[in-house]
N, C-alpha and C positions, 0 to 999 in steps of 0.2 A: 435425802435431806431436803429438806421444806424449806421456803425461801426466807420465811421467817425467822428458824434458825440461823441462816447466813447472814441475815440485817447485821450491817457494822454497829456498833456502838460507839458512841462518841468516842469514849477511852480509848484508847489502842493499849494492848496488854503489855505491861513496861517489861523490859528482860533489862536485865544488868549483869555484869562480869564485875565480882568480887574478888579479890584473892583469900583462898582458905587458908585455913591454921598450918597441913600440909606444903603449901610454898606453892601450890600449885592452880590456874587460874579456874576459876568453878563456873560453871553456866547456872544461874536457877530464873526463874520466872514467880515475878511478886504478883499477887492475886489474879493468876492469870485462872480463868473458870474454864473449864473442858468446852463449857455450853457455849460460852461466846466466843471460840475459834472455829476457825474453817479448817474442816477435818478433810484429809485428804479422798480418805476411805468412800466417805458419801458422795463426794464428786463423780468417783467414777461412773458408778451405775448410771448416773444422771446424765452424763456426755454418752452414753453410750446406747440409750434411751432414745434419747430427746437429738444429738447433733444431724442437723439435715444432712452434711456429707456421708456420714453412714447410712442416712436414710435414703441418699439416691443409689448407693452400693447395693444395699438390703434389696432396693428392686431391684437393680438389674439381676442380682441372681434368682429373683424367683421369675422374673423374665426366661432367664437361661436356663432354669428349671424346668418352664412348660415347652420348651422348643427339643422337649426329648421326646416326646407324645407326639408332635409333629415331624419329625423324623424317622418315627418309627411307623410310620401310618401310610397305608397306601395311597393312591394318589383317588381323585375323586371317578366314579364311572360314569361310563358315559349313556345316557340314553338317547337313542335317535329311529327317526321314523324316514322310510324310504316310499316314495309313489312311483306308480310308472304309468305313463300313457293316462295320468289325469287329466279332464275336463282342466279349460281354461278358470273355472270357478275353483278349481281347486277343493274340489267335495269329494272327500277320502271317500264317501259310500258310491261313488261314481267313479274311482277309477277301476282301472281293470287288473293292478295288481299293487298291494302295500304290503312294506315290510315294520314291523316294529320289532325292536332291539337293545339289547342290552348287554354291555363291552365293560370288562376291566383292564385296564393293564397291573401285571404282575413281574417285577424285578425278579433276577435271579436270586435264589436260593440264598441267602446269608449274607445282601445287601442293604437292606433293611436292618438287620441287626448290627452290623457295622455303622449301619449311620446315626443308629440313636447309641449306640457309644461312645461316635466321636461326639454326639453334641451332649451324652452325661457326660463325659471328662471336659468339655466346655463348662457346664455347667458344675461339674466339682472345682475347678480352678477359679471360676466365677466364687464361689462359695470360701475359697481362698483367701481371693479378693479382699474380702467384707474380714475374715479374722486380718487380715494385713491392713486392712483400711482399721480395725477396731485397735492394735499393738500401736498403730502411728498415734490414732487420736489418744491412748493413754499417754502416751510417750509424752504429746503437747504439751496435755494437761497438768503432767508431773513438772516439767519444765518450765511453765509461765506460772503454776502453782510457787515454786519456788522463786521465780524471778519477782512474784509477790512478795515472798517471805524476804526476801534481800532489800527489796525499796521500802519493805515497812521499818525492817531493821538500821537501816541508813537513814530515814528517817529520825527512828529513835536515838540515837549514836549521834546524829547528828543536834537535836536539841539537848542532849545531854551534855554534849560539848558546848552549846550557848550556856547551859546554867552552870558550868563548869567556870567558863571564861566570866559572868557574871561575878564570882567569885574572887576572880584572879582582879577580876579587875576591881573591885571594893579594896581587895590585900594591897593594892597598888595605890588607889586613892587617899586609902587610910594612912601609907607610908606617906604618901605626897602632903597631909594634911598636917603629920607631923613631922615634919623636913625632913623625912628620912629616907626619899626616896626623890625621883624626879618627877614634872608634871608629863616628859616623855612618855612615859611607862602608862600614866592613865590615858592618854593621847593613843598608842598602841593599841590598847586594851579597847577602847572603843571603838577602831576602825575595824580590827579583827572581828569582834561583831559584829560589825555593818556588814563585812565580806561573809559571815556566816548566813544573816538574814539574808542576804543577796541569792546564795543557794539555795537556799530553803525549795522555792517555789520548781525550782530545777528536780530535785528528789520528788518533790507530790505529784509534779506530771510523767516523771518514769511509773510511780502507783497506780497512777489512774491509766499508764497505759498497758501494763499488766491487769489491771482489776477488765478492762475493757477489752481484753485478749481472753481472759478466764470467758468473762460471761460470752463471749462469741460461740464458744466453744462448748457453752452450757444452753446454747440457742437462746438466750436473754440480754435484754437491752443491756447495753455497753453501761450504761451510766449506773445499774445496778448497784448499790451498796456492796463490800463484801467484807466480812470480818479477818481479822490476823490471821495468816495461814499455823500453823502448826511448827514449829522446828524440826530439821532436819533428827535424823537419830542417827547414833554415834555407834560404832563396831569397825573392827578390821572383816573384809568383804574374803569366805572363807575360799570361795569355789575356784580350782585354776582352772587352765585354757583346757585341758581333756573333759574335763565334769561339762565344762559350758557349751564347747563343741556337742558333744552328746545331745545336750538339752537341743540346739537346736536344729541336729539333724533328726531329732523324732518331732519340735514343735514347731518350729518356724513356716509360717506359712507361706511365703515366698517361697521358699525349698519344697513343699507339696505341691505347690502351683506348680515349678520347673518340673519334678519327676512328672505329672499329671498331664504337662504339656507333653513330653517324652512318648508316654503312652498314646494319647492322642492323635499326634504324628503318626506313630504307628498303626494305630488303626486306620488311618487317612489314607497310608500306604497300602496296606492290607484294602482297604475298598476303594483304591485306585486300582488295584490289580485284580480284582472280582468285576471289573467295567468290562475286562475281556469274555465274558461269558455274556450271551444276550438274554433280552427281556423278553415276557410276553403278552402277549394279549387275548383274551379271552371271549369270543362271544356269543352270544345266545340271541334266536331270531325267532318269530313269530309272520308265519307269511300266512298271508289274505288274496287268494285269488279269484281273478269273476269269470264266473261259471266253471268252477274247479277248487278241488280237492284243495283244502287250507293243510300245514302243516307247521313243523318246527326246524329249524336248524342253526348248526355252529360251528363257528371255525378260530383255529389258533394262526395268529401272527408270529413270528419269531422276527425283532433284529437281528441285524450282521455286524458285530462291531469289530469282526477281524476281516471287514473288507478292504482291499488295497488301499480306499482311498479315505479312511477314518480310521485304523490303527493308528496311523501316526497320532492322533489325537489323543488316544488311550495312553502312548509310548509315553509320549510330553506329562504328560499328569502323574506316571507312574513313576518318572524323573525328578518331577516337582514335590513329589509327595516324601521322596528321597531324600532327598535337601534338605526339605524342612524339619524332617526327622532328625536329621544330622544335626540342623542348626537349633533342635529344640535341646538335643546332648551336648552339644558345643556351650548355648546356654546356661546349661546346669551345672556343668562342670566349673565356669566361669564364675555363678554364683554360688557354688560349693567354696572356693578359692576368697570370693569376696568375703564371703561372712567369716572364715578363718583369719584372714587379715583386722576384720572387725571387732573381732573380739579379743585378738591379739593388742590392736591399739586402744582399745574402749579397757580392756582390764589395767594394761599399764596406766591409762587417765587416773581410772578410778584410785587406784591405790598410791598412786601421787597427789592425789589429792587431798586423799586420807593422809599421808604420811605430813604433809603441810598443815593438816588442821591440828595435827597431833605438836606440832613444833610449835605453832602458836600456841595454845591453847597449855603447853604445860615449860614451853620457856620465853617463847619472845613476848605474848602478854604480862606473863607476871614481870619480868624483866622492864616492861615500859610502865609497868605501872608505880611499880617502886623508884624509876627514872622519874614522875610525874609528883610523886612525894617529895622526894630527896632534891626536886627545883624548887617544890613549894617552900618546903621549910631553907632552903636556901637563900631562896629570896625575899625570907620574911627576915632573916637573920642578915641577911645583906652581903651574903658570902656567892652569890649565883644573882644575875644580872635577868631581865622580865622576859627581853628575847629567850632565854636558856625555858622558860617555863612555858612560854606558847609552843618553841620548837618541840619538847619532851609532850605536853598534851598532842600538839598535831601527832607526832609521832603513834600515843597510844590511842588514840582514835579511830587511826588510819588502819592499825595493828588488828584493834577489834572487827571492822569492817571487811579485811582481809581472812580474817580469820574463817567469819560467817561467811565470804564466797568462796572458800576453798570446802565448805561444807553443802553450799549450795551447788558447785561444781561437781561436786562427787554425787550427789544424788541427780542430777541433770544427765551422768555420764551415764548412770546407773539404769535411767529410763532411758537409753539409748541403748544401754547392753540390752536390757530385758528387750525391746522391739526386735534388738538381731535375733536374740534366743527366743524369743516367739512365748514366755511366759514370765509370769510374776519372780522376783528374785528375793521376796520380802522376808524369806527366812534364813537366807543364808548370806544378807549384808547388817 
């Protein structure tokens, strides 16, 4: 999505909460255009593109990528040149014997291949890394994406309640005007809006520090424009704790990384205990003698590393490599354990939260909204007193805005389940 399309528009898209012909309270959205919201969908690619913290992950894993080529690679060889009984000028064609040479050293047998495994399972965990660094920065996204959609809608709810009170307070004036009411009541009526305006500017800086969380995140200036998010969507979330365990014992990428680490250790061990077999060295000579027969020769070195006084060094390592084995199982088992309890508590969120938007939304809204008529016409009729009609508006105001976070909760929780489960959940909430 292009920046262009994200440009705000002065407007902000109006939503309003009716009560339908059914009893029941309706959400719709007046001239609100596809084109001038901020769709959730295009976001992503974009953070996940563009955000530098994925971009210092992204390298380190191809860091940990080239360090398997250097592990699995001999070490460098050695060339050297030997004189004997040289002239103080040190003129190789004047001494009277030189050797030149050329030495490898060569590891034993299948230590080499152990160590560019333990540094590809470095690097497949590395690679981890980056899907688990990629799950958090959705997660964010989704998250202050919606803490947008709450400040715009608090916003809105909120001037709909000045032009509301606007109202009440003409109804009030109007009575005052014609005795039929007290000058208290327009007196009322005025302050409550002053305490409205007072707020006001409290709502536009929670906006702007969500709009300024987004673009963080989208690597662009804070101060950015961004248009109305999107509304949350509405369903009962179908999947229980077995279905979502599943999902994230085959996707979750922390849980790869732990088993990944497992194996690793293991191999650590396995070429902590190949240390007991020694290395070699290999090498090949070229001699130069004066007044005599030149020729070639070679010889093998072998270490001893089961010598009395450097086993113990191998023993230590092959202890250490032990441990760490154990504690990469210990580990996983631990975060096998944590992500059960995660999704145990994140599904109960979620559907308590669902279950509260469901209560608002089809008895405590319409319930205050007909409390908010049945003061108006009360108080024009003079049977209900002005406080009765601000408390019933505070009341369904407060109602509507509770409504919308019990919607924005659940999708907040929702980008939280999906990071445990390590994938998108967008079809079965």
């Amino acid at each position: 999505m292009t920046r262009s399309i994200r440009v705000l528009l002065l407007a902000i898209t109006v939503t309003s909460l009716t009560l339908g012909t059914d009893g029941r309270h309706v959400v719709h959205a007046a001239d609100q255009a596809a084109q001038s919201s901020l769709a959730l969908p295009d976001l992503i690619p974009e953070a996940l593109a563009r955000n530098p913290e994925l971009v210092a992950v992204r390298k380190q894993w191809e860091a940990a990528t080239n360090r398997i080529a250097q592990a699995r690679s001999l070490d460098d060889p050695t060339l050297f040149v030997e004189l004997f009984n040289a002239p103080k000028t040190f003129n190789v064609t004047q001494t009277q014997n030189s050797i030149f040479g050329l030495s490898q050293s060569f590891p034993f047998p299948g230590k080499l291949a152990l160590k560019g495994d333990v540094a590809s399972r470095s690097a497949d965990m590395m690679g981890q890394s980056v899907r688990a660094k990629e799950r958090e920065l959705i997660a964010r996204l989704k998250q202050i994406y919606y803490d947008l959609f709450l400040a715009d809608k608090a916003i809105q709810i909120h001037h709909e309640q000045i032009n509301l009170l606007k109202q009440f307070f003409d109804i009030a004036n109007a009575k005052f005007r014609a005795g039929k009411g007290a000058q208290v009541d327009v007196l009322k009526a005025q302050v409550e809006l002053s305490v409205l305006h007072e707020k006001l500017p409290v709502l536009e800086q929670r906006r702007q520090t969500a709009q300024a969380m987004l673009n963080t995140l989208l690597d662009q200036d804070p101060r950015f424009p961004l248009a109305s998010p999107q509304p949350p969507h509405e369903g009962r979330f179908n999947l229980d704790f077995e279905d979502l365990y599943r999902a994230a014992a085959t996707a979750r990428p922390e849980l790869k990384a732990a088993e990944l680490a497992v194996q690793r250790n293991e191999q650590s061990r396995a070429l902590a205990q190949r240390q007991y077999y020694p290395d070699f060295n290999l090498s090949f000579r070229r001699f130069q003698n004066y007044q005599a027969d030149d020729g070639f020769g070679a010889y093998v070195a072998m270490s001893i590393p089961f010598s009395p006084w450097t086993k113990p060094k191998y023993d230590a390592a092959v202890q250490e490599a032990a441990a760490a084995s154990a504690a990469a199982r210990a580990n996983l088992h631990t975060l096998e354990n944590m992500t059960r309890f995660q999704i145990h508590d994140l599904l109960a969120k979620v559907r308590a939260s669902w279950e509260v938007a469901v209560l608002y939304r089809t008895t405590v809204l319409p319930q205050a909204e007909l409390g908010v008529e049945a003061a108006r016409v009360g108080y024009q009729v003079g049977k209900s007193n002005f406080l009765d009609l601000l408390d019933a508006d505070r009341a369904w105001r407060g109602f509507q805005l509770e409504y919308y976070r019990a919607l924005v909760e659940r999708e907040q929780r929702l980008a939280e389940l999906e990071q445990v489960i390590g994938s998108d959940l967008n079809g079965n909430s």
